[in-house]
C-alpha positions as CSV (number, residue, x, y, z in Angstrom):
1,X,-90.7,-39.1,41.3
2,X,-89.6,-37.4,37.9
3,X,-86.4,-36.7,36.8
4,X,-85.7,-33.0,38.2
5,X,-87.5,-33.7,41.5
6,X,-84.7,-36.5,41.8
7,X,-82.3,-33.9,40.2
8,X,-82.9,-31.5,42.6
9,X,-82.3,-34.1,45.8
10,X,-79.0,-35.4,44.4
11,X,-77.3,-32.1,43.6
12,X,-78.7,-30.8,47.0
13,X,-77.7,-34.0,49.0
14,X,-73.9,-34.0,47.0
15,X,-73.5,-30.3,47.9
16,X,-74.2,-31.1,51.8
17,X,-72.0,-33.9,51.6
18,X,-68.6,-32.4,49.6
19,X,-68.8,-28.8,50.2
20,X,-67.1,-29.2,53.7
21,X,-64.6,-31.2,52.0
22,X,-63.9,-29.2,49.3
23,X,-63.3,-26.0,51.7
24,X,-61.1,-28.0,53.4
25,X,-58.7,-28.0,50.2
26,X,-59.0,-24.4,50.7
27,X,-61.6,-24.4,47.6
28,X,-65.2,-23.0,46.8
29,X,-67.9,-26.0,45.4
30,X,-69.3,-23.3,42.9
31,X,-72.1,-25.9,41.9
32,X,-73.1,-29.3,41.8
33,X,-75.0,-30.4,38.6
34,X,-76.7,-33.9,38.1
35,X,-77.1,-34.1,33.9
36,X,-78.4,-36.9,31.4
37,X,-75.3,-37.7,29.7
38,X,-75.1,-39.5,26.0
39,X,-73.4,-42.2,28.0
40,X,-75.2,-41.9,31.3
41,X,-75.6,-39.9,34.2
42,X,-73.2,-37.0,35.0
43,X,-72.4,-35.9,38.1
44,X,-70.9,-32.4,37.9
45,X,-69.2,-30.9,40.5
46,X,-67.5,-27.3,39.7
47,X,-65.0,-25.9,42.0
48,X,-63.1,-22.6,42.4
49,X,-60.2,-21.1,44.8
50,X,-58.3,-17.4,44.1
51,X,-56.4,-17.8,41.1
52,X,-57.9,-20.4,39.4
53,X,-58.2,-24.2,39.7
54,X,-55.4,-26.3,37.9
55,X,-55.7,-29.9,36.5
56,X,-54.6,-30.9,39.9
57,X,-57.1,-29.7,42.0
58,X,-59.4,-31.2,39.7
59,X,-57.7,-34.1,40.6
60,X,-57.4,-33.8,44.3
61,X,-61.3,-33.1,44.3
62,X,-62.2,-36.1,41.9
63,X,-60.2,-38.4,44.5
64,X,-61.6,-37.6,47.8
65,X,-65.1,-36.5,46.2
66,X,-65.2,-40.3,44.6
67,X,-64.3,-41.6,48.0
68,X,-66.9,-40.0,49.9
69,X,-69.7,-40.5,47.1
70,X,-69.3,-44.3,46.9
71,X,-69.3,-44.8,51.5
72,X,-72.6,-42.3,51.0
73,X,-73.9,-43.6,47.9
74,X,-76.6,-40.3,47.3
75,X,-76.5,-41.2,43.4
76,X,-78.7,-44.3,42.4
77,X,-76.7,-46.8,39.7
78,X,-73.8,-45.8,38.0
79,X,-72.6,-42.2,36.7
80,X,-69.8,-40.2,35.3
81,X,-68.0,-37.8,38.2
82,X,-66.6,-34.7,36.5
83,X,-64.4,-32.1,38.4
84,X,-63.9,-29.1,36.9
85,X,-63.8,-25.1,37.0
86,X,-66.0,-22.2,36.2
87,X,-64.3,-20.9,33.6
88,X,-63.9,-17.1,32.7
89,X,-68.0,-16.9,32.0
90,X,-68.4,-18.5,35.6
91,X,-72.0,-18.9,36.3
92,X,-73.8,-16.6,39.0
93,X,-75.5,-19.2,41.6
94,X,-75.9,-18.1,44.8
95,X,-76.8,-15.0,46.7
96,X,-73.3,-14.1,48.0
97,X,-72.1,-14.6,43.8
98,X,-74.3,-11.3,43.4
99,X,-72.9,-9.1,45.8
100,X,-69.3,-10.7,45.5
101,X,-69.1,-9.7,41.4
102,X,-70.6,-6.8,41.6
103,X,-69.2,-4.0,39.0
104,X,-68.4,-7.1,36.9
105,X,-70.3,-7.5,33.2
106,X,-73.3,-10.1,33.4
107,X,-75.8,-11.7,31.2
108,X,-79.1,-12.5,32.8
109,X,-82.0,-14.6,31.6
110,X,-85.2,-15.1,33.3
111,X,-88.1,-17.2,33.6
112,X,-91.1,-14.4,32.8
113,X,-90.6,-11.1,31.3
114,X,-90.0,-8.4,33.2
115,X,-90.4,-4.2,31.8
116,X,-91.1,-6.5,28.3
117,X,-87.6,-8.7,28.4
118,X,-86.2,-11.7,29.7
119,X,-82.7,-11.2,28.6
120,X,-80.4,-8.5,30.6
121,X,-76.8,-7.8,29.6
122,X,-75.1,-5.1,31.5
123,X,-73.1,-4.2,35.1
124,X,-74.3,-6.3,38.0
125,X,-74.7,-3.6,40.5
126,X,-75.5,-5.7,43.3
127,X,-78.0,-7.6,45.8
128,X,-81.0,-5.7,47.5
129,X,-83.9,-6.8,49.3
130,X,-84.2,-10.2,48.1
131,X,-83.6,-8.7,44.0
132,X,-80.3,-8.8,41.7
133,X,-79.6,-5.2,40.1
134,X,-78.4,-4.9,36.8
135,X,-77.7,-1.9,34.9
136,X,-78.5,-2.5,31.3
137,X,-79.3,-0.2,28.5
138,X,-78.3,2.8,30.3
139,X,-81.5,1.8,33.0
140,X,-81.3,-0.2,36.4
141,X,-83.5,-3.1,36.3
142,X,-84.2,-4.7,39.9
143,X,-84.9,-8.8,39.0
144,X,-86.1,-10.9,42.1
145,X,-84.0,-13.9,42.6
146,X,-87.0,-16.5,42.2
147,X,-87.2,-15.5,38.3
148,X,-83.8,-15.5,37.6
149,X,-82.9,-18.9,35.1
150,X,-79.7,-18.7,34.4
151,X,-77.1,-15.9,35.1
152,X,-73.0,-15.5,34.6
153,X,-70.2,-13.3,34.3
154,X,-70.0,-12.2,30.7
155,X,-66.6,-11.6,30.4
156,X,-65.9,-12.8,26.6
């Protein structure tokens, strides 16, 4: 198995496992991200709550998250847990991110072109049918979920 099949199974199996738990701390899991670190693995959980996440809920999560992670061992060998938040250019990751930011500036990249670009910076207006809406260059662009790469707020 190569490295992003194995990926994928880790962040997906640590996203089932600490996602209850880090609701109960009355907290969103934003993402979970398994990297190839200069020093190793990374295991990269981001978190979110309304108004913001301090150095202590970092903290809190790291803790229990560590606790749970070593009885349920879903990470081969040895990594490096980080705990942190979005930041102000949080990244756009699943469905409900799309309708829950909407009116809210974006920058979207995506895997083929699409009317001749790949890169869309504008107002996200929304979710429909299965396809984010953007509003970028004074058009709307309608760009299906399945070719979107990478999308965030662009707020700086």
């Amino acid at each position: 198995m190569g490295f992003e099949q194995r990926k994928k199974q880790i962040e997906t199996k640590v996203s089932e496992l600490l996602e209850p738990l880090v609701i109960y701390n009355q907290m969103e899991l934003v993402c979970v991200e398994y990297l190839k670190g200069p020093r190793g693995p990374v295991l990269r959980l981001i978190i979110d709550k309304t108004g913001g996440v301090s150095l202590d809920d970092c903290a809190r999560i790291s803790r229990v998250a560590s606790d749970v992670l070593d009885v349920h061992d879903p990470v081969p060998g040895s990594y490096n847990l980080e705990v942190s938040s979005p930041g102000i250019n949080r990244r756009l990751v699943r469905d409900e991110d799309y309708e829950r930011f909407s009116g809210e500036k974006v920058l979207i990249k995506t895997s083929d072109s699409i009317q001749g670009r790949r890169r869309f910076k504008g107002i996200l207006r929304g979710l429909r049918d299965g396809q984010v809406i953007v509003e970028a260059s004074g058009e709307e662009f309608a760009l299906p979920l399945e070719l979107i790469a990478k999308a965030r707020l662009d707020i700086l």
